[in-house]
C-alpha positions in Angstrom: 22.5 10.9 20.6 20.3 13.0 22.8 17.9 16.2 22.2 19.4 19.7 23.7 16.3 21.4 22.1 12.8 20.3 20.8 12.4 19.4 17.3 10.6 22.8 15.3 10.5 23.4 11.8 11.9 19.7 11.1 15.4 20.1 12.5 16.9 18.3 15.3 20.1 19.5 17.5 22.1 17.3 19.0 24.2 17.8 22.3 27.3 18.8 19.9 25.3 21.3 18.1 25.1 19.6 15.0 21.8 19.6 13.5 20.0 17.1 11.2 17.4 18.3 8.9 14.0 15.7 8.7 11.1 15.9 6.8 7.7 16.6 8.8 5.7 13.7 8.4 1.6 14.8 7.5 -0.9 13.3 10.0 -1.9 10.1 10.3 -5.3 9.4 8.8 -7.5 6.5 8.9 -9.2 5.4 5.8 -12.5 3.9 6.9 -13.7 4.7 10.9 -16.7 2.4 10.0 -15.3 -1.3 9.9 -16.3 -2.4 6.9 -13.0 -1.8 4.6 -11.5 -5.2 5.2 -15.2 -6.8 4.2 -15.1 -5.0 1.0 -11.3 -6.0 0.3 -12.4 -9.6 0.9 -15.2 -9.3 -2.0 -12.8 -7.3 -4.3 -10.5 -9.9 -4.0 -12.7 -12.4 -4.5 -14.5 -10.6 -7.8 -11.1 -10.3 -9.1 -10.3 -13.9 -8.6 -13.5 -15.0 -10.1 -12.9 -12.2 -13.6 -9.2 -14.1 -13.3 -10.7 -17.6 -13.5 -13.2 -17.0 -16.0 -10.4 -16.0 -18.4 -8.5 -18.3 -18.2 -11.0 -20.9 -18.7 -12.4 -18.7 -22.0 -9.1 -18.7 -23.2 -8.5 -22.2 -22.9 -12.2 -23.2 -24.7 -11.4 -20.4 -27.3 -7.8 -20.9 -28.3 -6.7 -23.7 -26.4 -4.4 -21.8 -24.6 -3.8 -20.6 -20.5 -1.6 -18.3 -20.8 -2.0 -15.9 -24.4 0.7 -16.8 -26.7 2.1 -19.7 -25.1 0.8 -23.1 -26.5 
């Protein structure tokens, strides 16, 4: 399947003249130009892990249990 025409207004024509209706896709945008987004997904990740732990091991002192509700 090859173009005839240029894409506009999100359609596309093919040779036959059949056309296929696309969405147009927004721009591409980048979240962070400065670097640091993966360093502060690291220590996210991390915290969370940390908050994670630190349940479990209060749940286990407090009720005994690991996971709430199961013995």
């Amino acid at each position: 399947m090859t173009s005839s025409t240029a894409r506009t207004r999100g359609t596309y024509t093919e040779d036959g003249g059949r056309q296929n209706i696309y969405s147009i896709e927004p721009p591409i945008e980048v979240i962070d130009q400065e670097g640091n987004y993966w360093q502060r997904a690291e220590l996210t990740n991390g915290r969370l892990a940390m908050v994670g732990f630190f349940a479990a091991i209060f749940n286990y002192t407090v009720f005994g249990w690991v996971i709430p509700g199961i013995v």
